[in-house]
C-alpha positions in Angstrom: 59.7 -23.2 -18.4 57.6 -21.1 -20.6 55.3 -20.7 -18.1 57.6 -19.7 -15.1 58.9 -17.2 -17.7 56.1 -15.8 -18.2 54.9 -15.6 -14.2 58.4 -13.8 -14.0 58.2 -11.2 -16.2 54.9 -10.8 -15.3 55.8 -10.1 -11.6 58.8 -8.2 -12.8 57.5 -5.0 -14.3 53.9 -5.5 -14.9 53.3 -1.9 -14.2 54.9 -0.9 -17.1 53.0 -2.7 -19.7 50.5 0.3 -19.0 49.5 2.2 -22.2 49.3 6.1 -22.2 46.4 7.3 -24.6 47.9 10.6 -26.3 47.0 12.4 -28.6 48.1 13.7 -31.9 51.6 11.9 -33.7 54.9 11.9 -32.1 58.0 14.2 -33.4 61.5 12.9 -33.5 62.9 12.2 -30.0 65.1 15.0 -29.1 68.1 14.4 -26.7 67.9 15.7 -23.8 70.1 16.1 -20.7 69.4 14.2 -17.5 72.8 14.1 -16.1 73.8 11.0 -16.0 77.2 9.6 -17.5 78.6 7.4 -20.5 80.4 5.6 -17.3 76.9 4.2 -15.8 74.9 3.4 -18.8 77.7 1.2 -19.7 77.6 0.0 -16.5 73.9 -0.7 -16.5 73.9 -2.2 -19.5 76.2 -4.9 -18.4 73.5 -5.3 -15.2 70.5 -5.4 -17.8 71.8 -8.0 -19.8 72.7 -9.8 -16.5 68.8 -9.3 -14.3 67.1 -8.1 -17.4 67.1 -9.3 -21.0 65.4 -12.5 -20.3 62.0 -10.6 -19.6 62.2 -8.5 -21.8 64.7 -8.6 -24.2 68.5 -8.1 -25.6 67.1 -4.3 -26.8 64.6 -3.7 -24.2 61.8 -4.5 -27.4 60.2 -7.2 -24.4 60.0 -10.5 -25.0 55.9 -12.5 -24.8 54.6 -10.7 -22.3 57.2 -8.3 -20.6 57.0 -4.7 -21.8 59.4 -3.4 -24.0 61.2 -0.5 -22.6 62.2 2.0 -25.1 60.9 3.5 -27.9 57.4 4.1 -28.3 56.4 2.0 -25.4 58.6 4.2 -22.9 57.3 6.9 -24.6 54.0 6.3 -23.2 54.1 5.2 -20.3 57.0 7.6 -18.9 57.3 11.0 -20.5 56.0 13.6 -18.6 56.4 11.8 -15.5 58.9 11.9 -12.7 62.2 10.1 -12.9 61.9 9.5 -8.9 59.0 6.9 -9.9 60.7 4.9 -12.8 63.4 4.2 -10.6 60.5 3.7 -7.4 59.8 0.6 -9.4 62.7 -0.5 -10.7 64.0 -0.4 -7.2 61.3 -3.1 -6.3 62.8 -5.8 -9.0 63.4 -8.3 -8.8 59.8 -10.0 -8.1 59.8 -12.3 -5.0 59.7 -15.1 -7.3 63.1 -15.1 -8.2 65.1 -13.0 -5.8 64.8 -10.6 -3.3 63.1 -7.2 -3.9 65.8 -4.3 -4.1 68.7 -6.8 -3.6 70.6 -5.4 -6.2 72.1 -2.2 -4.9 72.2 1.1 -5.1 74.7 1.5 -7.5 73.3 -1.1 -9.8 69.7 0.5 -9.8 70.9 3.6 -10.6 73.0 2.0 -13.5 70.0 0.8 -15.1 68.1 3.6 -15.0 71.1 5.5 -16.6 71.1 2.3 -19.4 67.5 3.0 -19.9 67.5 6.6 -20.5 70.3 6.3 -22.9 68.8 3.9 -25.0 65.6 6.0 -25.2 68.4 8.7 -27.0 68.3 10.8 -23.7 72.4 12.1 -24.2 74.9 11.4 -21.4 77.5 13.5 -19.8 80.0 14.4 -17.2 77.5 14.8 -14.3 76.7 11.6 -12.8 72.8 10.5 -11.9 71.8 11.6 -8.7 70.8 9.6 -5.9 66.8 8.3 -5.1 65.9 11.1 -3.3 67.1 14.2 -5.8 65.1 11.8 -8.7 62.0 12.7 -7.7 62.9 16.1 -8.3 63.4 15.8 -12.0 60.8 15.1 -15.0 61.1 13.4 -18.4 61.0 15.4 -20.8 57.8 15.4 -23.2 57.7 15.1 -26.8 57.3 18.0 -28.9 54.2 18.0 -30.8 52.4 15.3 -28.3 49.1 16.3 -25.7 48.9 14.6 -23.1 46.2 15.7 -21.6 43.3 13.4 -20.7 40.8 16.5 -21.2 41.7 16.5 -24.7 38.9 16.8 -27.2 37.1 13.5 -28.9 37.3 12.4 -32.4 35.4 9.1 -32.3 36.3 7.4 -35.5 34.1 5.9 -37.7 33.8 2.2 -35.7 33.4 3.9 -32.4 30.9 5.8 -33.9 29.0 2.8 -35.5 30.2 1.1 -31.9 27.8 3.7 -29.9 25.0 3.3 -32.3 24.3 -0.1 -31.7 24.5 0.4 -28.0 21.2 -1.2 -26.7 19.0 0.4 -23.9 19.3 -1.2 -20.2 15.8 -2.7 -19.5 14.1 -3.2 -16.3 15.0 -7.6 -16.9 18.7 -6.5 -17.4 18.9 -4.6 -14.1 17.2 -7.7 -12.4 19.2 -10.6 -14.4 22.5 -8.4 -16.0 24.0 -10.3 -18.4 27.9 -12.1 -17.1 29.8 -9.6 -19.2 27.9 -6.5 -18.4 28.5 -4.9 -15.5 25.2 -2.7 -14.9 25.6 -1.1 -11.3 27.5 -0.7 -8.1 27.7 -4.2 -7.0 26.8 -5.5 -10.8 23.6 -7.1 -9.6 20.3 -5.4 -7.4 21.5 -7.6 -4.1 25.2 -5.8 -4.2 26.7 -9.2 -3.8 29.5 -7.7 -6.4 29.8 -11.4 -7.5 30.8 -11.8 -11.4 30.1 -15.2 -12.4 32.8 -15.2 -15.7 35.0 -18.0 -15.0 37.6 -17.4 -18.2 40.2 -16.2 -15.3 40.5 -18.6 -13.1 43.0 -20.2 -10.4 44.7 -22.3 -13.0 45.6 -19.2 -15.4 45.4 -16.0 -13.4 49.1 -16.5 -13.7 48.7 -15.1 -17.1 47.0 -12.2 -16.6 48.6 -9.0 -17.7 48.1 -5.9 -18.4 45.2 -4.8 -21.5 45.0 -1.4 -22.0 46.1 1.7 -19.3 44.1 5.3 -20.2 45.4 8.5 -18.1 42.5 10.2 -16.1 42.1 13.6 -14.7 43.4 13.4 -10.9 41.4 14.4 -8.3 39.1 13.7 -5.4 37.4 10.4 -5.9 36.1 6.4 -5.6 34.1 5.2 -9.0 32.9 1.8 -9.6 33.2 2.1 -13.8 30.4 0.5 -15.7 30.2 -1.7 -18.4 27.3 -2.8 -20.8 27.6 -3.9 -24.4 31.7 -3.3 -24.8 31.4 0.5 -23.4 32.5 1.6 -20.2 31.0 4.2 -18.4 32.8 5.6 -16.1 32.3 9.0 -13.5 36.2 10.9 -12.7 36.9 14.6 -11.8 35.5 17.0 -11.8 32.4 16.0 -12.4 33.1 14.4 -16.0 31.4 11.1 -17.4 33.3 9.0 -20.2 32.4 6.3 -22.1 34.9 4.2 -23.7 35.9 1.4 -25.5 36.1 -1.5 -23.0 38.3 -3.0 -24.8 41.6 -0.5 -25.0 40.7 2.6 -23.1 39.9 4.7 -25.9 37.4 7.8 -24.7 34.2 8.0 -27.0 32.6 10.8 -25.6 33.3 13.2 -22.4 30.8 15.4 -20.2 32.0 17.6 -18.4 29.2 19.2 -16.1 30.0 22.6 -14.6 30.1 23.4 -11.2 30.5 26.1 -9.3 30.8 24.5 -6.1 33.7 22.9 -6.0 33.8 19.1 -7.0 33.2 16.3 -4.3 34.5 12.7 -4.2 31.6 9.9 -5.4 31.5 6.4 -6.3 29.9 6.0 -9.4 26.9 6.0 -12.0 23.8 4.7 -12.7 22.2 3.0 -16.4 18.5 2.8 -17.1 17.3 2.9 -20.8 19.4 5.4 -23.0 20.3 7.0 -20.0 23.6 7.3 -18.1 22.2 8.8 -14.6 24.7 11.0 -13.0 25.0 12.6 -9.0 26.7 15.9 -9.4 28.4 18.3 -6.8 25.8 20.8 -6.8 23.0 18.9 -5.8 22.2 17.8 -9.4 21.0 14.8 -10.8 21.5 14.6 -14.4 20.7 12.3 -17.5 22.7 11.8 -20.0 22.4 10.4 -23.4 24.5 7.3 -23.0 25.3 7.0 -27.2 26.0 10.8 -27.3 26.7 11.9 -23.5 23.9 14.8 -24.9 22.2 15.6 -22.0 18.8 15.0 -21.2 16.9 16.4 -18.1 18.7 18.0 -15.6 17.2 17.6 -11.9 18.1 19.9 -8.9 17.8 18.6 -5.5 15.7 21.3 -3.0 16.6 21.0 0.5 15.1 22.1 3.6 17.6 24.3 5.3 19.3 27.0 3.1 21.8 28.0 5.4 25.2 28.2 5.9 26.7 24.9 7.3 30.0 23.2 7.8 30.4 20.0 5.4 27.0 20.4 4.1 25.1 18.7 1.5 26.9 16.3 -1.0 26.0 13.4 -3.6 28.3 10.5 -2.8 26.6 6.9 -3.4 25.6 6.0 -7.4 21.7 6.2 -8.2 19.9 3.4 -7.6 17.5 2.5 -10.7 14.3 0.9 -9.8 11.9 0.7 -12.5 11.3 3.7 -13.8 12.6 5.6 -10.5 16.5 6.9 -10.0 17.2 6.5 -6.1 19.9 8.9 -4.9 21.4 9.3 -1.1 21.9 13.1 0.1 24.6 13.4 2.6 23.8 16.1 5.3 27.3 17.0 6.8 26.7 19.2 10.1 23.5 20.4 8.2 20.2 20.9 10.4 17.6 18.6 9.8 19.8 15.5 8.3 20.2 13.0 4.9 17.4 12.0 3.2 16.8 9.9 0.4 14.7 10.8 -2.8 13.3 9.5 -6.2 12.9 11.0 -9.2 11.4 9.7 -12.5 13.8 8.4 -14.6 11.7 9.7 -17.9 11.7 13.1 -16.6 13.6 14.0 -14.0 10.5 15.0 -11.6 11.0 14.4 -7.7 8.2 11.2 -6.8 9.1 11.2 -3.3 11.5 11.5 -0.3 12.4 9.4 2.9 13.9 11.8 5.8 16.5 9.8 7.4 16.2 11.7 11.0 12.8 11.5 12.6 10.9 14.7 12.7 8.9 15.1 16.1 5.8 14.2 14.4 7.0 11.1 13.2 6.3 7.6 15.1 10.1 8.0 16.5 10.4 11.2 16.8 10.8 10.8 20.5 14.4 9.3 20.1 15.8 12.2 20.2 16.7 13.3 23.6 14.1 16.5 23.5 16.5 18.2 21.2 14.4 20.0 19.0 14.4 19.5 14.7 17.1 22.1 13.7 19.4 20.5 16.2 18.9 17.0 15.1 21.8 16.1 12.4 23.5 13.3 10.2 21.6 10.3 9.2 23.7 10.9 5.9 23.2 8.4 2.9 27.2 8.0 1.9 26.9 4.4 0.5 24.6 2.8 -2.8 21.4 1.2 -2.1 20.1 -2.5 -2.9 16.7 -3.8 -4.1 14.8 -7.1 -3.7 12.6 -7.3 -6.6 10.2 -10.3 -4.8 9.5 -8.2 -1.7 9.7 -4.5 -3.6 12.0 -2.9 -0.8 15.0 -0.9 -1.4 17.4 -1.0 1.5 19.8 1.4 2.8 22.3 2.3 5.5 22.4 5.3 7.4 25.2 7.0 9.1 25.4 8.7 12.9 24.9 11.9 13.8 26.9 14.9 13.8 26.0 16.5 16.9 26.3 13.9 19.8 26.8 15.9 22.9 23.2 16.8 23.2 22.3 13.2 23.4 25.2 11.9 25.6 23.4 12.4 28.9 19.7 11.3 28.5 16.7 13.9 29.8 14.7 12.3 32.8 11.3 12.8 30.7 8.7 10.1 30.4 8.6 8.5 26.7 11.4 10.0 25.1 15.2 8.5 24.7 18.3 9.0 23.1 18.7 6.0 20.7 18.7 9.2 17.5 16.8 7.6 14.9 17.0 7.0 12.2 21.0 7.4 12.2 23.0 3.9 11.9 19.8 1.9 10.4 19.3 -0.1 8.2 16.0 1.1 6.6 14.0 -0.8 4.3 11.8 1.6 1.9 8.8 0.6 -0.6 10.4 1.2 -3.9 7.6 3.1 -5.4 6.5 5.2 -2.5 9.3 5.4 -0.3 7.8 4.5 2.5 9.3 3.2 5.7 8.3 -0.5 6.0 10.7 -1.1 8.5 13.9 0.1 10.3 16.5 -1.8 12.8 19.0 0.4 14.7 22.6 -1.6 14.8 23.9 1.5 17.1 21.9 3.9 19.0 23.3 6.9 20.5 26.5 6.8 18.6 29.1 8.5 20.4 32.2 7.8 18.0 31.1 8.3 14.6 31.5 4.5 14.1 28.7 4.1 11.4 27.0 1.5 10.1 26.4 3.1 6.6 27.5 1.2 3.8 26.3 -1.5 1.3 23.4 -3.6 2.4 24.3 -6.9 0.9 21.0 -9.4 -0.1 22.1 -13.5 0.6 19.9 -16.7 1.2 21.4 -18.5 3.8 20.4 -21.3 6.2 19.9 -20.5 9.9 18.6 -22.4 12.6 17.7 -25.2 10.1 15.7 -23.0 7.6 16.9 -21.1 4.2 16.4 -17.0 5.2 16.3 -14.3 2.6 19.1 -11.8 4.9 20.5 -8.4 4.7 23.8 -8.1 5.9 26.1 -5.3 6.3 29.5 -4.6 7.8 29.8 -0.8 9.9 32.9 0.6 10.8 33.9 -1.9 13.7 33.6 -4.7 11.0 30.5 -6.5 12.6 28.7 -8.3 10.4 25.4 -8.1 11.0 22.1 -10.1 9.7 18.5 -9.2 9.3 15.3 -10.8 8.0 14.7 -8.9 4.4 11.4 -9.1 5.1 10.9 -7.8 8.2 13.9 -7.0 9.7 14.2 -9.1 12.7 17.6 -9.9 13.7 19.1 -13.0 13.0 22.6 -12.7 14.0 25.9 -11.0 14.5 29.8 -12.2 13.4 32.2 -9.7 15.4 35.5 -9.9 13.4 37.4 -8.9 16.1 38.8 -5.5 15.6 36.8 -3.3 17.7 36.8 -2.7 21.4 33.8 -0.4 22.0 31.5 -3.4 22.3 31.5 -6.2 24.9 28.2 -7.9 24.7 26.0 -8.4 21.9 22.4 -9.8 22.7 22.1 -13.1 20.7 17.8 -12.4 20.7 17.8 -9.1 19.4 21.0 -7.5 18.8 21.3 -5.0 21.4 25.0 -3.8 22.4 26.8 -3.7 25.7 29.3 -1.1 25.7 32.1 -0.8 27.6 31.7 2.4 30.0 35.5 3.5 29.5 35.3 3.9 25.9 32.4 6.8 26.6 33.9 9.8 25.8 34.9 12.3 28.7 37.9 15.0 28.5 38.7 13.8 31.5 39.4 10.2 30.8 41.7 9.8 28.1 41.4 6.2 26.1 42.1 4.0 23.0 38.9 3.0 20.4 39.3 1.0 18.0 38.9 0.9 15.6 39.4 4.5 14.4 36.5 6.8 13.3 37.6 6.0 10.0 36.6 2.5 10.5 38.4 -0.9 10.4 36.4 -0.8 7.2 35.2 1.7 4.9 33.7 2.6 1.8 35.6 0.2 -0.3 32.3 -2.5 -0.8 32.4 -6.2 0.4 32.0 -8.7 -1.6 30.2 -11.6 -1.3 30.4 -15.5 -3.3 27.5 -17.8 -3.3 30.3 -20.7 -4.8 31.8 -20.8 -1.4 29.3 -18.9 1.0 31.9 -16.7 2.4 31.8 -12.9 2.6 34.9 -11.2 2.1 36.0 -7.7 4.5 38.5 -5.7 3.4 40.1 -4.6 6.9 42.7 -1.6 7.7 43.9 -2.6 11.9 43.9 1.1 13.3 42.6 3.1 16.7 42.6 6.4 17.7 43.0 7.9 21.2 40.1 10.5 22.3 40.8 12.8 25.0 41.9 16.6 24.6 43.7 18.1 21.7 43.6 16.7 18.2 41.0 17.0 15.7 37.3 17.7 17.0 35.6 14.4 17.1 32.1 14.6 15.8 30.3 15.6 18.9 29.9 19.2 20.8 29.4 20.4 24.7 32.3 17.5 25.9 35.4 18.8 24.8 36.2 15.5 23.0 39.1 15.2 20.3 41.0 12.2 19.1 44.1 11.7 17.6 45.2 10.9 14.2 44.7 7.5 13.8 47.6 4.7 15.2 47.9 1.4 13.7 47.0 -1.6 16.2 49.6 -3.9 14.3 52.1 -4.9 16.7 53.5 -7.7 14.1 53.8 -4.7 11.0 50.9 -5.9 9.4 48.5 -2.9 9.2 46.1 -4.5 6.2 43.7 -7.2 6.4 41.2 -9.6 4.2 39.1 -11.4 6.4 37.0 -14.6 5.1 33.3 -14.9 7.3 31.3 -18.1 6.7 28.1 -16.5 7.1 25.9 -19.5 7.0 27.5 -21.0 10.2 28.4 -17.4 11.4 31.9 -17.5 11.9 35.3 -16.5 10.9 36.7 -18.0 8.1 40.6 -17.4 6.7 42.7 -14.2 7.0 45.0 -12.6 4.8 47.4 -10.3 6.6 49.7 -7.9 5.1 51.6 -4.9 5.5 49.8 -2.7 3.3 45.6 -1.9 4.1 43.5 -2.9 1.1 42.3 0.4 -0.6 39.9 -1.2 -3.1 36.6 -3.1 -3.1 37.2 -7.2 -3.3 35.9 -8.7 -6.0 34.9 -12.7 -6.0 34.5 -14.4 -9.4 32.9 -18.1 -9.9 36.5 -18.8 -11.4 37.4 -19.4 -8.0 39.3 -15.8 -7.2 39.1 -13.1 -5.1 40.6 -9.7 -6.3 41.7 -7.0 -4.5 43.9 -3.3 -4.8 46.0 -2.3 -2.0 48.5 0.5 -1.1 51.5 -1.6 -2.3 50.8 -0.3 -4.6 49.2 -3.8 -5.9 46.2 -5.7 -7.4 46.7 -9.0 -6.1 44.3 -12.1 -7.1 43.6 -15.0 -4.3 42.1 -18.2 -3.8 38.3 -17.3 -2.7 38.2 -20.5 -0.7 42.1 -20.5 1.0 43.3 -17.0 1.1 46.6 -18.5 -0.9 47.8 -15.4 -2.8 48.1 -16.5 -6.9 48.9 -13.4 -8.7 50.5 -9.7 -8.3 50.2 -6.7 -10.5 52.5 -3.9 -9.1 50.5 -0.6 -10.3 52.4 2.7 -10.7 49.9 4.7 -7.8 47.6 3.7 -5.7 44.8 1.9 -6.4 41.2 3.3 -5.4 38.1 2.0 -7.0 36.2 -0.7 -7.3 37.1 -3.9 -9.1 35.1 -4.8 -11.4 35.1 -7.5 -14.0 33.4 -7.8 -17.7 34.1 -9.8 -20.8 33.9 -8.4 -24.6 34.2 -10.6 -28.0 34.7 -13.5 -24.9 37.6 -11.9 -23.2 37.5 -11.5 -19.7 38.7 -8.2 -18.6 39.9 -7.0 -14.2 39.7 -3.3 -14.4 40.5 -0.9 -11.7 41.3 3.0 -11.1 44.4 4.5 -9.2 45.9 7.4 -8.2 42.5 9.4 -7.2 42.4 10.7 -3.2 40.0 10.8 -1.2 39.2 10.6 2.6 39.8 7.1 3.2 42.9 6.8 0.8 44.3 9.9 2.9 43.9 8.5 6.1 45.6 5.5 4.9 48.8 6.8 3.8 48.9 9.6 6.5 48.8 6.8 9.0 51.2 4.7 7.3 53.9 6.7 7.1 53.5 7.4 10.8 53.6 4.0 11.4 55.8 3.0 8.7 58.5 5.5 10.9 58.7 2.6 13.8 59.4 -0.6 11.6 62.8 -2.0 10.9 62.4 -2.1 7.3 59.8 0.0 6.0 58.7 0.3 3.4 57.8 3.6 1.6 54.9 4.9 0.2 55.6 4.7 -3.6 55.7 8.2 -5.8 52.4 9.5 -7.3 52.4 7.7 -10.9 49.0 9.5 -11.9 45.2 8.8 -11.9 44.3 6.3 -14.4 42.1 3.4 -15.3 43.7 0.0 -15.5 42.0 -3.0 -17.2 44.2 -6.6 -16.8 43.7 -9.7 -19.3 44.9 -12.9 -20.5 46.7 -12.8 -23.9 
């Protein structure tokens, strides 16, 4: 019984077990008006003590691990905030497990919220509470004398001081075996598996997670993956600001905030090496920072080859890769002339040691893939996603996005020993760490006409295949084909098609070469469906990948868009091509999908669908769980070897990080970030509410509770 109790109340209102960090001592509470009347919060009293008390207590003080829900608990979690988004989540009680969401009516919701207000000394009167719509309208009032803002300035006391001291420097052996509690990079270890191997959350107890700690964040344009090593996290948020902070409640150590004149662009994340907390900026910058002071270090500016004017431009998206004693950043090249590259600097200094142009100049071996089109018309190649590293072989691998610029290469030149293929955009290209050079390339797409990329994270896995253990890297492109290559030498291996695309109708099972299906090429004349949409079926949230069960896990979104004239300019010029906001291709309402592939027998393995797209990275965990954050909003936990859904966490925005997992003073900790935009994110919710519009019951998008980092534990 204690248990079910505790799975209830835990479903019930996890989301408000969140902690706000504020600063300086709360005044008295001062009554103030909300308009709502003696009449209901008698009224929702009566219903509290009827759905309510047993979670979380006769006085709202919360009972084990329910929150309480007055006092100084509701003072931290809701002032300042919209009374539309309190009663957002109380609307969704109670939890599946025990009734039916939102069964309660009207009436009764607003009743409670009424009760809940009054017993947080808010004063009643004549005017009655408005109804759900009007709620969003109004604010709870602040406390006088409080700061809420997460920019406030650091006082470290005298233990986080002594904490940051004994911070130890990230060697080259850490980055190569991290420690289980530490999470040192991207996807925690060099082969961006983002497999954590702490088992202290597992399928017999997830049930008791709940919520740690909850620290406000700055909102903004964004998609970190926090870092952890030695009980601090590290963590990159807007506008261009660093923290580290106790991993253990969410208390800020120290805060950078880097300056820039340019606006501040959405990234994923950080990079540790030594004392040094390596940071991308939105200027072109690559700085180091002291990670026990966040003092900086060297400061590194990024030249480029065209100074001009160009739409989109260059950004910094991925988190440096550290390699040795080299930091490994991706330049995006957004409609710029000339492309991405990829560069090194020395992590000691901050000197440039070398460069990798990721579109072939006309002197290089390849250069002849390019249709004729001379250099400063060739675009894209741009590095959005993080890099991996094989320490055996000494390669660094990355992806490589399409082109920006496809109508010169839709209709190939009749010239003798030149094509269109556009390398290197959609490759996979394997680099010698310390030189940077090319050792080899393989081309998943050539010629891509509808900004499908095959950019993101190269994954590193040993895997049998035709009877032999294979060192592979695998990566999964917009149309969510996996795809295999030899690390060593990049032949291909093979290819899992997940079934969301329909560009593709043929793929060659020697060498990987695509058929595609003539109707989908574009032509303003010939109006069509692709999907997935240029989006992607996936995106930048990162796969993940467990060695316990052998299955890679895809976060899917099930979505087209229909090219053809109007709309927004597709990524191409001289064919008059547009497409359409994105449609959903979910007949049965299920837009969101997590997709199972046995990659050593090269097939499909389960599926999870569900209403909502995931919006995180997944996150598999040798304690036999797979975790991940959807638009709900939600962080759900599942059985890595079923799909059987074990554990919900309603959040109070959207979730849009990565997941990552770490222990400190052996306590296993799930931490996440939520209510930060950026492109993906949009594109979700823009499409859902359009699609959302043709359900029976849908269900709405929920009210924006703030950016903030979560972390989850068991008590």
């Amino acid at each position: 019984m204690r248990l079910f109790r505790h799975v209830v109340c835990l479903l019930a209102l996890i989301f408000l077990l969140g902690q706000w960090s504020y600063f300086g001592k709360a005044q008295t509470r001062s009554k103030r008006e909300l308009n709502f009347s003696a009449r209901q919060a008698t009224e929702g009293k009566k219903a509290y003590e009827e759905h309510c008390a047993d979670c979380h207590g006769g006085e709202l003080e919360g009972v084990d691990i329910a929150p309480g829900l007055a006092g100084a608990r509701f003072d931290q979690t809701w002032r300042g905030r919209s009374v539309g988004t309190l009663s957002f989540h109380i609307r969704r009680m109670p939890p599946e497990s025990v009734g039916e969401p939102g069964s309660l009516g009207d009436e009764v919701y607003t009743n409670l919220l009424a009760y809940i207000l009054d017993a947080n000394e808010f004063a009643s009167g004549d005017v009655e509470l408005p109804n759900e719509t009007a709620l969003s309208k109004l604010k709870i009032p602040t406390l006088e004398g409080v700061d809420y803002d997460p920019d406030a300035p650091v006082d470290a006391t005298p233990e986080q001081k002594a904490m940051l001291a004994n911070l130890t420097d990230v060697t080259d052996e850490m980055l190569r075996d991290p420690s289980p509690n530490d999470w040192l990079g991207w996807g925690r270890t060099y082969d961006g598996q983002g497999f954590s191997p702490l088992e202290q959350i597992n399928k017999e107890n997830v049930g008791d997670l709940t919520t740690a700690w909850r620290t406000p964040l700055r909102g903004g344009v964004n998609m970190p993956t926090p870092l952890v090593h030695g009980g601090i996290m590290f963590l990159h948020t807007f506008p261009d600001t660093v923290l580290a902070m106790d991993a253990t409640n969410g208390n800020v150590l120290w805060r950078h905030r880097y300056e820039s004149n340019s606006g501040s662009s959405q990234k994923m994340g950080l990079g540790l090496h030594g004392n040094k907390v390596l940071v991308p900026t939105s200027n072109l910058h690559v700085l180091a920072l002291n990670a026990k002071t966040g003092q900086p270090i060297w400061d590194h500016v990024i030249e480029t080859e065209f100074k001009g004017r160009a739409r989109g431009g260059y950004q910094l998206r991925s988190a440096p890769l550290v390699v040795k004693n080299k930091v490994i950043q991706g330049v995006t090249a957004s409609f710029v002339p000339r492309g991405g590259f990829i560069l090194a600097v020395e992590a000691e200094t901050g000197e440039e040691a070398w460069r990798f142009n990721t579109i072939a100049r006309p002197d290089d071996p390849f250069g002849h893939t390019w249709n004729d089109v001379p250099l400063d018309k060739r675009s894209g190649g741009s590095v959005w996603h993080q890099g991996t590293y094989d320490a055996e072989l000494n390669l660094i691998y990355f992806g490589t996005a399409p082109t920006y610029d496809t109508g010169p290469l839709l209709h190939p030149v009749d010239k003798e020993g030149v094509n269109s293929d556009a390398l290197y955009t959609n490759c996979t290209v394997a680099l010698n760490a310390d030189t940077g050079e090319l050792v080899w390339h393989y081309q998943h797409m050539a010629n891509d006409q509808w900004d499908l990329d095959w950019v993101f994270e190269r994954q590193i896995v040993t895997v049998p295949f035709n009877g032999e253990l294979r060192k592979v890297v695998m990566n999964v492109g917009k149309m969510a084909i996996l795809e295999a290559l030899d690390a060593a030498t990049g032949e291909y291996l093979f290819s899992v098609d997940t079934g969301v695309q329909n560009v593709i109708t043929h793929i060659d099972p020697e060498t990987g070469a695509k058929t595609i299906d003539p109707e989908k090429l574009p032509d303003p004349e010939r109006p069509c469906i692709v999907c997935p949409s240029a989006i992607g079926a996936r995106s930048w949230p990162p796969t993940t990948f467990s060695p316990q069960t052998g299955l890679l896990y895809v976060p899917l979104t099930e979505w087209c868009m229909r090219l053809g004239k109007g709309g927004f300019p597709l990524l191409t010029s001289g064919v008059g091509i547009s497409f359409a906001a994105p449609h959903p291709d979910a007949a049965d309402g299920m837009l969101g999908r997590l997709q199972a592939i046995d990659v050593a027998n090269q097939k499909l393995a389960w599926s999870h669908d569900q209403v909502m797209p995931p919006s995180t990275s997944l996150l598999a965990t040798r304690g036999g769980l797979l975790f991940s954050g959807d638009m709900d909003p939600s962080l759900k936990a599942f059985d890595n070897a079923t799909g059987e859904l074990l554990w919900q966490a309603n959040l109070d925005d959207m979730p849009n990080s990565s997941v990552i997992t770490y222990s400190v003073d052996d306590r296993q900790y799930v931490a996440v970030v939520v209510g930060m935009s950026n492109f993906h994110i949009n594109g979700l919710a823009t499409t859902y509410r359009e699609f959302s519009a043709d359900l029976e019951n849908p269900r709405p998008l929920p009210p924006k509770g703030g950016a903030a980092i979560w972390a989850f534990a068991i008590e």
